[in-house]
N, CA, C and O atoms as a Maestro MAE file, in Angstrom:
{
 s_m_m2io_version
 :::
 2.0.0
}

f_m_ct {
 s_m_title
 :::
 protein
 m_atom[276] {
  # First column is atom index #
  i_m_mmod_type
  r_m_x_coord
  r_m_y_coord
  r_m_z_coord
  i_m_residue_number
  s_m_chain_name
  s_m_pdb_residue_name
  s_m_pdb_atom_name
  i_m_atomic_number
  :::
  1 25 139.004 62.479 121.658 1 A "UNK " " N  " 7
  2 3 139.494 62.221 120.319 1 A "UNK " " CA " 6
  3 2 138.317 62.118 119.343 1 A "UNK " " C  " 6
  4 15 138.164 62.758 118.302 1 A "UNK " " O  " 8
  5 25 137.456 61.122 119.918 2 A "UNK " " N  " 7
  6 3 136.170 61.119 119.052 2 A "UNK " " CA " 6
  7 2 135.337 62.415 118.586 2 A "UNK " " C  " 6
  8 15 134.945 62.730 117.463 2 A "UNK " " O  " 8
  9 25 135.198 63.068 119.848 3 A "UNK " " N  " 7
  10 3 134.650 64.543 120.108 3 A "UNK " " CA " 6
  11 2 135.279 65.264 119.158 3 A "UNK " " C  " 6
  12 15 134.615 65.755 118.246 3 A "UNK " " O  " 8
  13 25 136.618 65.433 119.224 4 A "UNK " " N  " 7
  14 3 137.034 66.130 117.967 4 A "UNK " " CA " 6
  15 2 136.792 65.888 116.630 4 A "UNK " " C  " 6
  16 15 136.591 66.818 115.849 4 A "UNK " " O  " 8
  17 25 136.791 64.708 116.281 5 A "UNK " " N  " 7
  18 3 136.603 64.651 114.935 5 A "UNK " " CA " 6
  19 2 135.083 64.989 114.862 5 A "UNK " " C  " 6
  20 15 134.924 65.151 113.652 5 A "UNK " " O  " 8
  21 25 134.172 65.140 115.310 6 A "UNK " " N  " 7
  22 3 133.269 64.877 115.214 6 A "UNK " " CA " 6
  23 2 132.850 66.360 115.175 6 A "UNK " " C  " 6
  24 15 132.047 66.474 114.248 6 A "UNK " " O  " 8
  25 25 133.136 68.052 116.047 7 A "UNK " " N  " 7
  26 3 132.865 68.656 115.698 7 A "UNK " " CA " 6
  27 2 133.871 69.195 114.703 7 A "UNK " " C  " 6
  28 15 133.566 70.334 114.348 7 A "UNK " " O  " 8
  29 25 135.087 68.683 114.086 8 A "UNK " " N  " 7
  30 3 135.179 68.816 112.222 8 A "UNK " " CA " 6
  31 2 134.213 68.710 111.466 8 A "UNK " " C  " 6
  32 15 133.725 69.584 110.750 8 A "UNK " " O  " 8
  33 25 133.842 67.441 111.617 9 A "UNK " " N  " 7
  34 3 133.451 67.269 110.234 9 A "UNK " " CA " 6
  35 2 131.482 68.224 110.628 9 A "UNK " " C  " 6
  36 15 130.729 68.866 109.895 9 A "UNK " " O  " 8
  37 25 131.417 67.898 111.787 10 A "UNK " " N  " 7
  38 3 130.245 69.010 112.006 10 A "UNK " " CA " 6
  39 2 130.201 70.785 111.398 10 A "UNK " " C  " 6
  40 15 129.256 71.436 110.949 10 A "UNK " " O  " 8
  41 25 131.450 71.107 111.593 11 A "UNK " " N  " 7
  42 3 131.687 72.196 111.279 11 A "UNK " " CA " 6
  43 2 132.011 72.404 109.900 11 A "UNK " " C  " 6
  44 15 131.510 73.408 109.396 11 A "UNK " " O  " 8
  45 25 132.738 71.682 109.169 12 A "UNK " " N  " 7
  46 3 132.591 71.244 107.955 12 A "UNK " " CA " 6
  47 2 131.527 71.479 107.043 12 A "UNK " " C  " 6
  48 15 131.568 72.071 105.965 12 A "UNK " " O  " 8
  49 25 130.116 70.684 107.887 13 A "UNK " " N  " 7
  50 3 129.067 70.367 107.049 13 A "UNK " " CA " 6
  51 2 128.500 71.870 107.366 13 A "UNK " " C  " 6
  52 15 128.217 72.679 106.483 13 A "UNK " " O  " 8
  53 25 128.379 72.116 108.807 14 A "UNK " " N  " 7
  54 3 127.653 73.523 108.679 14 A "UNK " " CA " 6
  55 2 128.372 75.114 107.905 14 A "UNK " " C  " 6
  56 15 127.647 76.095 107.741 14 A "UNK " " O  " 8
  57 25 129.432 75.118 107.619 15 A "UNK " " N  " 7
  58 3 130.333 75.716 106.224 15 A "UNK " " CA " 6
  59 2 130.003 75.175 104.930 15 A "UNK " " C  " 6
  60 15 130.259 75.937 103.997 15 A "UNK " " O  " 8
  61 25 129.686 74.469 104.739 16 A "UNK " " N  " 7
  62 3 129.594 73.661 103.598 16 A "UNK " " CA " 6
  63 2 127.605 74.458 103.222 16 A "UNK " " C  " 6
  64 15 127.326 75.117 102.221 16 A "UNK " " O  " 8
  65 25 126.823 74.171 104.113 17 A "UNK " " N  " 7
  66 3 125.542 74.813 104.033 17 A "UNK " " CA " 6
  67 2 125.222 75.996 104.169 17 A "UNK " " C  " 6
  68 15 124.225 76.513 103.666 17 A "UNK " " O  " 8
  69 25 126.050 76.545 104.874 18 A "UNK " " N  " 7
  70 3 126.041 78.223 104.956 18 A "UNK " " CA " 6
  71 2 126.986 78.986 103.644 18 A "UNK " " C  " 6
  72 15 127.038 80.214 103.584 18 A "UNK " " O  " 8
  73 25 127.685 78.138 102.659 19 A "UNK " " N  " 7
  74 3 128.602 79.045 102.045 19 A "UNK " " CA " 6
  75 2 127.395 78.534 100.909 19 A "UNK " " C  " 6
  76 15 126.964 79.508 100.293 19 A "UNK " " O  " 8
  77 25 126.834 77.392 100.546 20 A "UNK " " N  " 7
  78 3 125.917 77.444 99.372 20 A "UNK " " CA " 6
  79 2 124.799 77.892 99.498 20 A "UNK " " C  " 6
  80 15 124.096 77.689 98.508 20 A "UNK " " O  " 8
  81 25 124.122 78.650 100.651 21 A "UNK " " N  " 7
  82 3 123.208 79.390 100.519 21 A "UNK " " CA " 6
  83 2 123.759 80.845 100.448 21 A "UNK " " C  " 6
  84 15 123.009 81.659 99.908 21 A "UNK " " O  " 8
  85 25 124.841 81.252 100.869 22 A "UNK " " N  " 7
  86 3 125.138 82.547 100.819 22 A "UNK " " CA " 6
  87 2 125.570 82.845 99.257 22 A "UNK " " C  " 6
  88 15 125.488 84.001 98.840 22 A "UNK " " O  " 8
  89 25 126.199 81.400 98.093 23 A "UNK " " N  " 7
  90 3 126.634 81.926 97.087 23 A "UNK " " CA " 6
  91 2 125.040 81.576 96.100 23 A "UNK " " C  " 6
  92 15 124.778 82.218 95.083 23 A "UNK " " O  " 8
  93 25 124.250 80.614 96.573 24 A "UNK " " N  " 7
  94 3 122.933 81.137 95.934 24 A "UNK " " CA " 6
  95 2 122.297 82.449 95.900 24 A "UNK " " C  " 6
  96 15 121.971 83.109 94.913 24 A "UNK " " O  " 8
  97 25 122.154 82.766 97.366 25 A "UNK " " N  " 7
  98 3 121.619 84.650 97.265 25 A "UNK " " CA " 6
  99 2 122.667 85.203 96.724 25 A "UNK " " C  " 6
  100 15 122.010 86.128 96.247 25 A "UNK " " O  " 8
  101 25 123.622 85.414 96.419 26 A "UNK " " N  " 7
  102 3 123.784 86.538 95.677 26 A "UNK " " CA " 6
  103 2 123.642 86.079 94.337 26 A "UNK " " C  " 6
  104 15 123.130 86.890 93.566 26 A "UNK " " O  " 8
  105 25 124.082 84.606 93.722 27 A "UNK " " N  " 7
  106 3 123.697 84.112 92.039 27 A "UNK " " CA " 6
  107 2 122.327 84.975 91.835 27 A "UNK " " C  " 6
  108 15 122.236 85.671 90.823 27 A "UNK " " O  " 8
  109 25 121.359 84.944 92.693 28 A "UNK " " N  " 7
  110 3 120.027 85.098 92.515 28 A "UNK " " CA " 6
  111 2 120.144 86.829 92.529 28 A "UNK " " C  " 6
  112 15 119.110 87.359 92.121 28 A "UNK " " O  " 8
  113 25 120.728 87.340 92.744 29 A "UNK " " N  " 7
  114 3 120.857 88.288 92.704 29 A "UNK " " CA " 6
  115 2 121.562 89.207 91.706 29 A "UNK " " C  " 6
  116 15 121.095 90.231 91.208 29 A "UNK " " O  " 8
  117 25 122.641 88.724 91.519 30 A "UNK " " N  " 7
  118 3 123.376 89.003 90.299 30 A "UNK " " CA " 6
  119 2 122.323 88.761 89.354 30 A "UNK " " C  " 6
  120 15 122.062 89.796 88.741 30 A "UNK " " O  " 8
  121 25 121.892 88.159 89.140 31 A "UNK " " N  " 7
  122 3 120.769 87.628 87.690 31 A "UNK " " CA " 6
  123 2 119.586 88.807 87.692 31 A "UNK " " C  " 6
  124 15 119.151 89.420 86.717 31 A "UNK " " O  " 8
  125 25 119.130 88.956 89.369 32 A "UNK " " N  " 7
  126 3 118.173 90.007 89.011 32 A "UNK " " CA " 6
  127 2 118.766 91.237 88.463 32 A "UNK " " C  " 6
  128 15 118.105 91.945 87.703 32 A "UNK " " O  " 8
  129 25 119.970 91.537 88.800 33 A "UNK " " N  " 7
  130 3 120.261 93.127 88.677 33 A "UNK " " CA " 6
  131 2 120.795 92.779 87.192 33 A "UNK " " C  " 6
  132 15 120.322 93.546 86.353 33 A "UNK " " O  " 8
  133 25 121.477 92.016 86.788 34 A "UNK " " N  " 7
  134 3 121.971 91.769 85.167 34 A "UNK " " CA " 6
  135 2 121.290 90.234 84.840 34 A "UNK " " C  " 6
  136 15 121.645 89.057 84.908 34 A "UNK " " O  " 8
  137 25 119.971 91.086 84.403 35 A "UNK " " N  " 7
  138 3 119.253 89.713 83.340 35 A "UNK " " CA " 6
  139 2 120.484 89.083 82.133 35 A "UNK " " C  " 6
  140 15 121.437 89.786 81.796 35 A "UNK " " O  " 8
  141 25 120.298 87.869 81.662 36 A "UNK " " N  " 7
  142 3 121.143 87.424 80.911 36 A "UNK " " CA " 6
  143 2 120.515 87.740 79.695 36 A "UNK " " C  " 6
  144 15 121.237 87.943 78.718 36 A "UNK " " O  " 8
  145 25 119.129 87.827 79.571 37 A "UNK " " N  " 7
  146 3 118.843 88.134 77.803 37 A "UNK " " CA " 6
  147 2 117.606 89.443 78.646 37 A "UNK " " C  " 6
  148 15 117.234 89.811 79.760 37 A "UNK " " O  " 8
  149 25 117.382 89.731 77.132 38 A "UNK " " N  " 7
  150 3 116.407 91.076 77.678 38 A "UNK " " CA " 6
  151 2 115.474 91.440 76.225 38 A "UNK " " C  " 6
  152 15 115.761 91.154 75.063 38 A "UNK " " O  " 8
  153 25 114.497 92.032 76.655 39 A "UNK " " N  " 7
  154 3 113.417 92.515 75.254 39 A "UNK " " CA " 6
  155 2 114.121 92.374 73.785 39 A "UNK " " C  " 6
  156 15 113.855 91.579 72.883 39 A "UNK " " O  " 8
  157 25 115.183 93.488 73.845 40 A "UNK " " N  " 7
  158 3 115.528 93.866 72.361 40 A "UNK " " CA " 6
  159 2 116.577 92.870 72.075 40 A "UNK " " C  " 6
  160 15 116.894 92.801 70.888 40 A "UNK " " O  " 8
  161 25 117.382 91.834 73.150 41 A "UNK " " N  " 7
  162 3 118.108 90.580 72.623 41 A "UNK " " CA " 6
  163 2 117.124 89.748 71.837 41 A "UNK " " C  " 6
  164 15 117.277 89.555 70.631 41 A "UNK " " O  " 8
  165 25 115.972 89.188 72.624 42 A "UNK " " N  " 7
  166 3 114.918 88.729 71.975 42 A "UNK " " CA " 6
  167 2 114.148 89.499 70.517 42 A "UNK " " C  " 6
  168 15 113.549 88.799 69.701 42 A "UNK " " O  " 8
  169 25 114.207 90.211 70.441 43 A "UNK " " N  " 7
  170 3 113.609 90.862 69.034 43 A "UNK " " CA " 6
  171 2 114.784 90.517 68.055 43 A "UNK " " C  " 6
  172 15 114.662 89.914 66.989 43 A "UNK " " O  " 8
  173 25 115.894 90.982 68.577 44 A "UNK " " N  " 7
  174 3 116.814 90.924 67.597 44 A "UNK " " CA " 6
  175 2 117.128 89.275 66.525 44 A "UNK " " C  " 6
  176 15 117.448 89.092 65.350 44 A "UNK " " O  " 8
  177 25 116.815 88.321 67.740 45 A "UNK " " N  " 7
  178 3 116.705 86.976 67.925 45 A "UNK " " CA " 6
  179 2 116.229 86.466 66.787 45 A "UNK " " C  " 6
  180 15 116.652 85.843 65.813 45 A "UNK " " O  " 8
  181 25 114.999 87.009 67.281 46 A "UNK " " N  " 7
  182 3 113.433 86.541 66.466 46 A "UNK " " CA " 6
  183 2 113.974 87.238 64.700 46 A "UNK " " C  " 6
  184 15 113.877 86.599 63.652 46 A "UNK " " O  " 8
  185 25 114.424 88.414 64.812 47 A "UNK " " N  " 7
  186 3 114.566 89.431 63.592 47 A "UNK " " CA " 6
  187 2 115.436 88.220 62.366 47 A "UNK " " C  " 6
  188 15 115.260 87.931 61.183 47 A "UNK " " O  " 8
  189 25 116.342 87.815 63.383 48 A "UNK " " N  " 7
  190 3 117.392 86.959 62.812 48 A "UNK " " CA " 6
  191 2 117.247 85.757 62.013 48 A "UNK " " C  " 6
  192 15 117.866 85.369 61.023 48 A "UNK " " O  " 8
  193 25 116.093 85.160 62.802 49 A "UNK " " N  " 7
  194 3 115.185 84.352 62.094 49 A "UNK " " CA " 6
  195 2 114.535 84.558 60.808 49 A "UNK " " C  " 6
  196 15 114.032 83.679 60.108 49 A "UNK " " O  " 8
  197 25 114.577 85.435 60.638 50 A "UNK " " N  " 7
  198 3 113.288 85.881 59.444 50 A "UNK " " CA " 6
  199 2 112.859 86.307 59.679 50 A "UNK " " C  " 6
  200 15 112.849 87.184 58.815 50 A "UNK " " O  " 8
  201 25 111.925 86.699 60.733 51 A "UNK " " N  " 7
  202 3 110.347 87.377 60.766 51 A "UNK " " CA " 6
  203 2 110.269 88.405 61.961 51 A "UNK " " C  " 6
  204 15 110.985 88.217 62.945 51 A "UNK " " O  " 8
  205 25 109.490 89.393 61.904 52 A "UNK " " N  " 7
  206 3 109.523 90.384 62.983 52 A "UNK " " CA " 6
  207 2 108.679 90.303 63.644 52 A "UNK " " C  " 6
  208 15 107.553 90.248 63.149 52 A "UNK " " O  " 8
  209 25 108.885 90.255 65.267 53 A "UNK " " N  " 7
  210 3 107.712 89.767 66.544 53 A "UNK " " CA " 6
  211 2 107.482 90.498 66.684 53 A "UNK " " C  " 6
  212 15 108.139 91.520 66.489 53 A "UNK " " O  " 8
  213 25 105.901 90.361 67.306 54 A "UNK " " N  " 7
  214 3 105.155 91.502 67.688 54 A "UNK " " CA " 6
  215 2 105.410 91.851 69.254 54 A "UNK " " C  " 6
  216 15 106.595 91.678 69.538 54 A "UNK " " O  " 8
  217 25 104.875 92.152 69.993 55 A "UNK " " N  " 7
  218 3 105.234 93.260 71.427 55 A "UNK " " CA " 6
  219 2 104.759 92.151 72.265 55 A "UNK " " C  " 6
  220 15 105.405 91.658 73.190 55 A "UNK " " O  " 8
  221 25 103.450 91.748 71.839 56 A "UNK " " N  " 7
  222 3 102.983 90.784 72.513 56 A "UNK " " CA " 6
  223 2 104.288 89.380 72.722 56 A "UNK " " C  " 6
  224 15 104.606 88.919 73.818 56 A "UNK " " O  " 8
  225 25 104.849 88.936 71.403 57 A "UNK " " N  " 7
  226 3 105.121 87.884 71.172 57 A "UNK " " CA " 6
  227 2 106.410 87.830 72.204 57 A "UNK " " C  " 6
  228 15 106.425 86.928 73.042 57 A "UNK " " O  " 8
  229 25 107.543 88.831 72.150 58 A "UNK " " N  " 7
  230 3 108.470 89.440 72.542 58 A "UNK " " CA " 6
  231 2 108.264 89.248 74.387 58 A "UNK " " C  " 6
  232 15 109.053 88.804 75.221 58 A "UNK " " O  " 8
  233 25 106.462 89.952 74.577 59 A "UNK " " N  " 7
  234 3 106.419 89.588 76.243 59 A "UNK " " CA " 6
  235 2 106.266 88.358 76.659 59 A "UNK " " C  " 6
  236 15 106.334 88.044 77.848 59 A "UNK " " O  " 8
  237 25 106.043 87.547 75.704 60 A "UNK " " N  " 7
  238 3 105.275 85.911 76.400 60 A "UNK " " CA " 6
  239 2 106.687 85.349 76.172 60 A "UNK " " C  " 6
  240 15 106.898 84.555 77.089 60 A "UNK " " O  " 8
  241 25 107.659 85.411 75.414 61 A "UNK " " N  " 7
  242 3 108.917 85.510 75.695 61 A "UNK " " CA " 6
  243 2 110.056 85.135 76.784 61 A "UNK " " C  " 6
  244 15 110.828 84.262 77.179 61 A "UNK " " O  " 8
  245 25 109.477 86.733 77.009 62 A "UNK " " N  " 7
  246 3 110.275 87.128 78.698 62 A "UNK " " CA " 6
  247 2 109.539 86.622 79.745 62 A "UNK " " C  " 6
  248 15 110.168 86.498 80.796 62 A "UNK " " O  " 8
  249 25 108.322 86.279 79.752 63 A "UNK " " N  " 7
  250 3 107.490 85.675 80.997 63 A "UNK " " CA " 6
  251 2 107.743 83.958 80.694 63 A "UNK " " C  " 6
  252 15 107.275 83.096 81.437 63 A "UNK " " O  " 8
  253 25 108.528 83.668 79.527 64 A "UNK " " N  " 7
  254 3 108.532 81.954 79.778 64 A "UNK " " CA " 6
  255 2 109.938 81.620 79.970 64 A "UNK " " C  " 6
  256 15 110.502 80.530 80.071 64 A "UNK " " O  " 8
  257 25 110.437 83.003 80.001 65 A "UNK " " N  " 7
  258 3 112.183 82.902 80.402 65 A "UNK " " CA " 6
  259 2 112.483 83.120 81.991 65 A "UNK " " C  " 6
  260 15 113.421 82.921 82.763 65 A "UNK " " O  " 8
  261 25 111.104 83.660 82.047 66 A "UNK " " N  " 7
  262 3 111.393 84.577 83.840 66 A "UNK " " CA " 6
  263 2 111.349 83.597 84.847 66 A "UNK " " C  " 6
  264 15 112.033 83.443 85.859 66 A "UNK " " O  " 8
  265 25 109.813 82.565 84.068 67 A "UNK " " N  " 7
  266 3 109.148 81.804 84.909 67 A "UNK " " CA " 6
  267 2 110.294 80.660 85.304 67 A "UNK " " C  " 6
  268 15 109.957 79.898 86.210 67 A "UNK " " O  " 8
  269 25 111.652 80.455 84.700 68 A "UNK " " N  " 7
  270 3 112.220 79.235 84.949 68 A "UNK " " CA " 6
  271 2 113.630 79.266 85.655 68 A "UNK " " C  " 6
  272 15 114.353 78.365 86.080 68 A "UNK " " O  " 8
  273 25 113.760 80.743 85.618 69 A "UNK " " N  " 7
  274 3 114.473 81.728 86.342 69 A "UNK " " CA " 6
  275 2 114.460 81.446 88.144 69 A "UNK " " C  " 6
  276 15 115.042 82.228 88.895 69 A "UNK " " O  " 8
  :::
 }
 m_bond[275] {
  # First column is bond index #
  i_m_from
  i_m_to
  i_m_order
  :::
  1 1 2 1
  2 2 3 1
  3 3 4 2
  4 3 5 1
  5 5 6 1
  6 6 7 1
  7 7 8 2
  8 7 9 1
  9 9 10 1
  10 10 11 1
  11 11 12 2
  12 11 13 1
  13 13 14 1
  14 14 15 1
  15 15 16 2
  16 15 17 1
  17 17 18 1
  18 18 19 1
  19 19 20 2
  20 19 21 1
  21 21 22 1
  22 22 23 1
  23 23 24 2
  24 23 25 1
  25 25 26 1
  26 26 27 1
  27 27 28 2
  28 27 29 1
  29 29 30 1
  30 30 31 1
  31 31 32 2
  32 31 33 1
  33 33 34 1
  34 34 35 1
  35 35 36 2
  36 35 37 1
  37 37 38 1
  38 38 39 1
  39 39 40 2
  40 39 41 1
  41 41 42 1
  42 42 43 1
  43 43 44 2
  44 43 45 1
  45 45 46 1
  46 46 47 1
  47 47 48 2
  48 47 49 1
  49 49 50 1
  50 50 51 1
  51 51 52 2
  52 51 53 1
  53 53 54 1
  54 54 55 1
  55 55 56 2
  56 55 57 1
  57 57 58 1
  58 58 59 1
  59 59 60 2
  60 59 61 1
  61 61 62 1
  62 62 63 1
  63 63 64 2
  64 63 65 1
  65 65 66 1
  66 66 67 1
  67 67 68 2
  68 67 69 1
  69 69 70 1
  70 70 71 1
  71 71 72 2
  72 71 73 1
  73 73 74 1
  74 74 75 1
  75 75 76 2
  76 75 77 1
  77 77 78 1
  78 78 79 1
  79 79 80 2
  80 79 81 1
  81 81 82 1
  82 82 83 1
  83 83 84 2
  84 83 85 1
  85 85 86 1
  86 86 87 1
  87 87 88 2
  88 87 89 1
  89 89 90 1
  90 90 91 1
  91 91 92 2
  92 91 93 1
  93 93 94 1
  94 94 95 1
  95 95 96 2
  96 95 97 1
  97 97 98 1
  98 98 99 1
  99 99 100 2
  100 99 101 1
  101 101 102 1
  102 102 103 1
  103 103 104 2
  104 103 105 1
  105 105 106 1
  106 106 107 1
  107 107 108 2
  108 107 109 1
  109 109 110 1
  110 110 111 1
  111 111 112 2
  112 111 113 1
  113 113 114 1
  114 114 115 1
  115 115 116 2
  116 115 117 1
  117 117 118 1
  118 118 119 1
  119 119 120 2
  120 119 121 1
  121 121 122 1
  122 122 123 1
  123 123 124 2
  124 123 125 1
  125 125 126 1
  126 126 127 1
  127 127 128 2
  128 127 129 1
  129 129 130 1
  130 130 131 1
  131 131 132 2
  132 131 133 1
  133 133 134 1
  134 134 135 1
  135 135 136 2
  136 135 137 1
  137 137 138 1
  138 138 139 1
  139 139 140 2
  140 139 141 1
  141 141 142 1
  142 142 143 1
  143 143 144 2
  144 143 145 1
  145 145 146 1
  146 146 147 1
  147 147 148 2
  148 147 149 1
  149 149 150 1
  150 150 151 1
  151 151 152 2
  152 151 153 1
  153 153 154 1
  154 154 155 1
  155 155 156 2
  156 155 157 1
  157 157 158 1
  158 158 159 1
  159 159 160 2
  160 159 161 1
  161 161 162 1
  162 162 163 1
  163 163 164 2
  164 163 165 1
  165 165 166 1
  166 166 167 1
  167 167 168 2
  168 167 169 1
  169 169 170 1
  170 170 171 1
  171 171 172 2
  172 171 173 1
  173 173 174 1
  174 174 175 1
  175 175 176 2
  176 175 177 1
  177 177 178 1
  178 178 179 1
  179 179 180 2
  180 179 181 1
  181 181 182 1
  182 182 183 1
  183 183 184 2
  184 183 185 1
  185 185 186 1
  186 186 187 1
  187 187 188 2
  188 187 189 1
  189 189 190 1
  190 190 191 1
  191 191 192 2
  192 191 193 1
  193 193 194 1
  194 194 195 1
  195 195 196 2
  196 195 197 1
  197 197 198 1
  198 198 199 1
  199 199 200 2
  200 199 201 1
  201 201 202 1
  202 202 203 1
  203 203 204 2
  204 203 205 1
  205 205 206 1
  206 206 207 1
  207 207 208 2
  208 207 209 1
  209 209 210 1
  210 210 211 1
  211 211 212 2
  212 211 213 1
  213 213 214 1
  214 214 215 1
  215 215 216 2
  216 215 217 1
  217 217 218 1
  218 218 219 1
  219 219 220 2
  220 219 221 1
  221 221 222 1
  222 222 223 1
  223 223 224 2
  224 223 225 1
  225 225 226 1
  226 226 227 1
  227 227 228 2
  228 227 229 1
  229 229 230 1
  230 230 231 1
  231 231 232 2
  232 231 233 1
  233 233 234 1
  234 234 235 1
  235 235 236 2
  236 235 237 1
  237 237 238 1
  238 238 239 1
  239 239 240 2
  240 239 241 1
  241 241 242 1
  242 242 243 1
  243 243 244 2
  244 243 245 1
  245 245 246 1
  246 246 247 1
  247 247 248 2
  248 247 249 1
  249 249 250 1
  250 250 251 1
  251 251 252 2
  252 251 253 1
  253 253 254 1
  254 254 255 1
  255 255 256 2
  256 255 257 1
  257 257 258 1
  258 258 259 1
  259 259 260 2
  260 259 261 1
  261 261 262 1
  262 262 263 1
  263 263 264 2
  264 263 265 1
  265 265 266 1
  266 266 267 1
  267 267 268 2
  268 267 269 1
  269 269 270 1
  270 270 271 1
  271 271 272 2
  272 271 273 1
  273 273 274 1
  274 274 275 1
  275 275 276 2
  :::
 }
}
């Protein structure tokens, strides 16, 4: 009786760890193949603001969006 409950809730937990790493790899994945913002969202961004970014400004940008990614 004990035994049983015991590989439930075992089995449980190891479903429980195998389904949130399997729906992390693909989140992580989905994101790589469809970025959520991209170069010309960001220009447009910046445009919107007032002022027009330079190429440079636009990449340090995407490398402080990537990095947190």
């Amino acid at each position: 009786m004990l035994g049983d409950i015991l590989l439930v809730v075992l089995g449980l937990v190891v479903g429980l760890v195998i389904g949130f790493l399997i729906s992390k790899k693909m989140t992580q994945k989905y994101l790589k193949e469809n970025p959520p913002i991209n170069e010309k969202m960001i220009e447009a961004l910046m445009s919107g603001m007032g002022r027009k970014p330079s190429q440079k400004q636009v990449r340090q940008m995407m490398n402080q969006m990537n990095k947190y990614m």
